[in-house]
Each structure stands twice: as structure tokens, then as C-alpha cells.
C-alpha positions as CSV (number, residue, x, y, z in Angstrom):
1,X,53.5,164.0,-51.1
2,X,52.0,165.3,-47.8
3,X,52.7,162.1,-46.2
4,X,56.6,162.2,-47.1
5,X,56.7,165.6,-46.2
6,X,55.8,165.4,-42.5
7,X,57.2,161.4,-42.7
8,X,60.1,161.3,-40.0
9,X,62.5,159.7,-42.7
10,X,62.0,163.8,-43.8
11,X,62.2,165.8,-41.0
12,X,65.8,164.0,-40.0
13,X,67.0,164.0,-43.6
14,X,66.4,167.7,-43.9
15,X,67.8,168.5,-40.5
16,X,71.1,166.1,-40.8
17,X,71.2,167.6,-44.6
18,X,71.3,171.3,-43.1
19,X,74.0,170.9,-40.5
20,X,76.2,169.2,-43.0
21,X,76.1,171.8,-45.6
22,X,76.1,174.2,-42.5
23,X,79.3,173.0,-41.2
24,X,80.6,172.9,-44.8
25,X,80.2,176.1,-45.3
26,X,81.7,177.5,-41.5
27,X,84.7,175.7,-42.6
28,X,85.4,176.8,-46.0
29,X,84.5,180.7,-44.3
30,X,87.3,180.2,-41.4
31,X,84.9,180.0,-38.8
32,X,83.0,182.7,-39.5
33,X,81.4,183.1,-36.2
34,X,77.8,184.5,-37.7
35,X,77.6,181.4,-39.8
36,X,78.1,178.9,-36.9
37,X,75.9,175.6,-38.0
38,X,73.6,176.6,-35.2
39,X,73.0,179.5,-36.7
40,X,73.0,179.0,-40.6
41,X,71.7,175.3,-40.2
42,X,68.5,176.2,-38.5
43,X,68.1,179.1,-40.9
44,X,68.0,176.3,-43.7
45,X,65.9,174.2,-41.9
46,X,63.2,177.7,-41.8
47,X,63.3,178.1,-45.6
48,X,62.3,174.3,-46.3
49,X,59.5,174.7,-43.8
50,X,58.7,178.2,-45.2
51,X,59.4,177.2,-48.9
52,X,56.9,173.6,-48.8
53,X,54.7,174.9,-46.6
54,X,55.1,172.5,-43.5
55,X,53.6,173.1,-40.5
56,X,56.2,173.0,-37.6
57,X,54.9,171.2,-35.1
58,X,54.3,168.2,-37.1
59,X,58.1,168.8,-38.4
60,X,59.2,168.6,-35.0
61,X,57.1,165.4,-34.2
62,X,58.5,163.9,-37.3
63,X,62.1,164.7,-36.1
64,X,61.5,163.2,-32.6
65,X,64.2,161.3,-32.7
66,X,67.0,164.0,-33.1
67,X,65.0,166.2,-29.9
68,X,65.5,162.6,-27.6
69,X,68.9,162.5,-28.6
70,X,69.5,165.7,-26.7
71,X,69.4,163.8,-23.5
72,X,72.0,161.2,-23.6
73,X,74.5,163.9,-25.4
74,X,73.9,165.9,-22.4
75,X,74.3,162.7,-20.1
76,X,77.6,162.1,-22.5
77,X,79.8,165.4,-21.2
78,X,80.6,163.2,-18.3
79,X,83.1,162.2,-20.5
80,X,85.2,165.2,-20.8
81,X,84.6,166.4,-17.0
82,X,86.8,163.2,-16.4
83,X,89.3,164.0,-18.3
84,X,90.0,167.1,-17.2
85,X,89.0,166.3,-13.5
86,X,92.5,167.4,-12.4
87,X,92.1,170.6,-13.3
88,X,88.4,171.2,-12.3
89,X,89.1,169.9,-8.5
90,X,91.5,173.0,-8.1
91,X,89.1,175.8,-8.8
92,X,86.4,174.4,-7.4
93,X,85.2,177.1,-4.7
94,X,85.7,179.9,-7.3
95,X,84.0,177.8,-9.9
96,X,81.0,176.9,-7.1
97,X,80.8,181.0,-6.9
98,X,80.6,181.9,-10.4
99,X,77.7,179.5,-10.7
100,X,75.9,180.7,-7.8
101,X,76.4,184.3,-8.8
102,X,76.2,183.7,-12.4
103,X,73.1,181.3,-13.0
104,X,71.1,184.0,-10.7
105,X,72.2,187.1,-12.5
106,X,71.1,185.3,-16.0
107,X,67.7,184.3,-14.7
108,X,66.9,187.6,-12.7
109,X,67.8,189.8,-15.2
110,X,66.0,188.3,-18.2
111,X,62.8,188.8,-16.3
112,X,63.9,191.9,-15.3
113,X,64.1,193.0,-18.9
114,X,60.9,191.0,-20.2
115,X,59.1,192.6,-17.0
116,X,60.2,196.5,-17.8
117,X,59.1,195.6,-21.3
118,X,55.9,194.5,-20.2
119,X,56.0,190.5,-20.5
120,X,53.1,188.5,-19.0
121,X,53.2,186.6,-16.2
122,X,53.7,183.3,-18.7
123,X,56.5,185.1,-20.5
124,X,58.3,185.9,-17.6
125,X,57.9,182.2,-16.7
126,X,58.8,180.7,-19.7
127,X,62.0,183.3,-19.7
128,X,63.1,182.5,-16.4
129,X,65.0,179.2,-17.3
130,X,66.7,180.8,-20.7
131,X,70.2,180.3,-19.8
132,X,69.8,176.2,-18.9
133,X,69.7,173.7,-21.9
134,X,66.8,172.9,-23.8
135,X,66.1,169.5,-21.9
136,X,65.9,170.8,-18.3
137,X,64.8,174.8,-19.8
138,X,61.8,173.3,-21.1
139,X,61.2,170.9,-17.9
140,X,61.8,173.8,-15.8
141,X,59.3,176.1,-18.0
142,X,56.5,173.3,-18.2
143,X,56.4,172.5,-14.5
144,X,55.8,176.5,-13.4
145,X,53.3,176.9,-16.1
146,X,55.8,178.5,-18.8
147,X,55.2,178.0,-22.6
148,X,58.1,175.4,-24.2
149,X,57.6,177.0,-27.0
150,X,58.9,180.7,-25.8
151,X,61.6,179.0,-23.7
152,X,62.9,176.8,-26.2
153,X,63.2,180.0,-28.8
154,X,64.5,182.1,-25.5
155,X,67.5,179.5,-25.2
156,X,68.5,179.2,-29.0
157,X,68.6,183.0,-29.0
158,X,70.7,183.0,-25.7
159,X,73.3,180.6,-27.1
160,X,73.5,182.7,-30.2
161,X,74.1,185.4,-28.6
162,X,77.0,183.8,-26.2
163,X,78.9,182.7,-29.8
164,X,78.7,185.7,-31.2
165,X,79.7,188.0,-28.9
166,X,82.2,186.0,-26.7
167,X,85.7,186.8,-28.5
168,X,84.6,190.5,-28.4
169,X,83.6,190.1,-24.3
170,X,87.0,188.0,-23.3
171,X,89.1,190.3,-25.4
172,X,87.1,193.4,-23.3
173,X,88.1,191.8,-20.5
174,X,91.8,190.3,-21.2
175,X,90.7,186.9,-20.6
176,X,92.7,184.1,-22.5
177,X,92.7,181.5,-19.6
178,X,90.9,178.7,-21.4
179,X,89.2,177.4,-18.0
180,X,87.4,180.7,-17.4
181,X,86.6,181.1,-21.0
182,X,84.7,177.5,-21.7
183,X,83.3,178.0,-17.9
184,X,81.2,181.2,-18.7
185,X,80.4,180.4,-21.8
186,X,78.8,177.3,-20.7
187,X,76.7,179.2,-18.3
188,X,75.9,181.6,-20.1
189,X,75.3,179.8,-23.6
190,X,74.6,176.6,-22.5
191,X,74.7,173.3,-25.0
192,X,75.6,175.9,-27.8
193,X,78.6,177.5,-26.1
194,X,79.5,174.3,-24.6
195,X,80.0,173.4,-28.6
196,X,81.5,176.6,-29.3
197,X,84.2,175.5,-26.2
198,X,85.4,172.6,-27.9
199,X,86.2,174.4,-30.9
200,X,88.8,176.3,-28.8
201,X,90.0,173.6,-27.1
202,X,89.5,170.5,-25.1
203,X,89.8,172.3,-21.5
204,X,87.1,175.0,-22.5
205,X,85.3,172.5,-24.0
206,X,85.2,170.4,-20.3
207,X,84.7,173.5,-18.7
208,X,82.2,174.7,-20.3
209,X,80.2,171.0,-20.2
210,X,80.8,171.4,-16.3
211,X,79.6,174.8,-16.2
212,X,76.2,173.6,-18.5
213,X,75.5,170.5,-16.5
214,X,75.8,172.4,-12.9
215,X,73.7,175.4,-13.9
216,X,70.9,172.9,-15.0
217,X,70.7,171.0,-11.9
218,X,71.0,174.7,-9.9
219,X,68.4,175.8,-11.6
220,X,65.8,172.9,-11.6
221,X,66.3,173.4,-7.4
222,X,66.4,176.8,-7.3
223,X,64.4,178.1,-9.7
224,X,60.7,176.4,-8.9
225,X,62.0,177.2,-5.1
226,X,62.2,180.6,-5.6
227,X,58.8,181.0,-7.6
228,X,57.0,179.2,-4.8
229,X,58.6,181.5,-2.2
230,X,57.4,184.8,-3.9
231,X,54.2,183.5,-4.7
């Protein structure tokens, strides 16, 4: 039984298993946005692993296959940039500034925050690359002597929090414009809002993969830069 259990066979059956039934269930609830898959999938995959008693690191070897995927999907957004090239080429100084001003602001003040709140020096490390998807987060983390493990949690929780709370933020602030709309979500929330962007519409959706892939690469420059300069 232990062997099946931390088999990868397993691992990927329980994890496919849990985003079907989780995208079962946001349908059938309208698209309730508090039971997004990302959110009530993972909290199915917990309860096996709390319910059988499986350690999670061997889990997450076993699932290996679904964590290298990541890559390629990430690689695969090229698709929709394409497509909606026409529209990106015409905002692109505006778009070059939110980035700029934007993947700063969510670096500096999540260390800001952890710092005030008395994070180590490896927390504020492993926080700095929060807002950048798991691939490059965790590359980023690793190579300035962050912990994957608090970075990888620090980016789930950061794209949570972008689908949850970004009807309430663009209705704050009047926005409806689909560009702007899948563009900050996708650097704020990452692979998670860039999701969340395609449910609204195609342009979001291409937006928001343009806004994920640029603050990656800005970040993977930048961010080891900047550590190296203060240091």
C-alpha cells in the first residue's frame, strides 16, 4: 500500500482527479470566485495527503511530471501574444512602464512587509520573487539563497489573492478595458491570473500572458542585480 501511495501513477491521479471535480464544482457555482480550481483543487489535494498520511515531498516527487509540465505551458503563451500582437504593439511604452513600475513595487514591498514583521534574511529572500511564476520564482529564490519551499507557497498565495480580489479592485477603480485588466493581473498574479484572464476574455487572457512572461524575465535580471548591489 505504501508503495502505491507515493507511486507517481498516484500522485498525478489524485492531482488530475482534484482539478476535475474542482472545475466541476466552479462551474455548477457560476464561477464562484472563492472556489476557483486553484483554490478548491489544491485544498483536495491537502486532505488526501492529510487524510492517508503522505509525506509531501515524496507526493511531489511522485507528481514530477505535472511540476515539468509547467515549463512548456509557460513557453506555450507565445501563442496568444501572437494573436493579439496588433493590439499589444500599440501600447507598448505604457505597457514597458507598468512593468517597470509595477514588478518593482510587488517585489519591494513584500519585503517591506516581511521585514517590518520581522522575516529573516532567507524569508526576505525567498519573498522577493513572489509575484513571478513558480518556474523562474523558485530559480530566482534558489540562486540568492532563498528557500523554494517559502517562495513557491509565497506565489500560490499571491495569485489567490489577485483572483479574489480583482473584480472588487477594477470595479474600485472603473476599469473595464480588457487590455489593462488581463495586463495587471498577470503581473500581479502571475500563471494564476493569467488563467483567471482567459476566463474573461481572449485579450485579457494575452495580456495578461504578456504581462507574466515580461515580469519573469525583469525579474531574473533585476532582481539578483539588485541584491548584489546592496550587498
Amino acid at each position: 500500500m505504501t508503495e502505491l501511495l507515493t507511486s507517481p501513477l498516484f500522485a498525478i491521479t489524485v492531482v488530475l482527479g482534484a482539478y476535475q471535480a474542482a472545475v466541476w464544482l466552479y462551474e455548477k457555482s457560476d464561477r464562484l470566485v472563492w472556489l476557483h480550481p486553484t483554490i478548491s483543487g489544491a485544498l483536495v489535494v491537502a486532505a488526501v495527503l492529510a487524510l492517508l498520511d503522505i509525506d509531501y515531498h515524496r507526493f511531489s516527487d511522485a507528481a514530477y511530471w505535472l511540476t515539468f509540465w509547467l515549463g512548456p505551458a509557460t513557453v506555450a503563451l507565445a501563442i496568444p501574444l501572437y494573436q493579439q500582437w496588433h493590439l499589444i504593439r500599440k501600447m507598448a511604452e505604457p505597457l514597458l512602464l507598468t512593468l517597470i513600475a509595477g514588478a518593482a513595487f510587488a517585489c519591494l514591498s513584500a519585503l517591506a512587509i516581511a521585514w517590518l514583521l520581522g522575516g529573516s534574511a532567507t524569508t526576505l529572500l525567498s519573498l522577493s520573487a513572489k509575484s513571478v511564476t513558480t518556474p523562474i520564482a523558485i530559480g530566482i529564490s534558489e540562486s540568492m539563497g532563498g528557500l523554494a519551499t517559502i517562495t513557491a507557497s509565497a506565489v500560490i498565495l499571491t495569485g489567490i489573492v489577485g483572483i479574489v480580489f480583482v473584480n472588487i479592485t477594477m470595479k474600485l477603480c472603473r476599469i473595464d478595458d480588457d487590455r489593462i485588466w488581463g495586463f495587471c493581473l498577470g503581473l500581479s498574479a502571475h500563471a494564476i491570473g493569467t488563467a483567471r484572464a482567459f476566463e474573461r476574455s481572449p485579450v485579457a487572457g494575452a495580456f495578461s500572458s504578456l504581462a507574466l512572461c515580461l515580469t519573469g524575465s525583469y525579474s531574473a535580471v533585476f532582481i539578483p542585480l539588485a541584491l548584489q548591489w546592496f550587498r
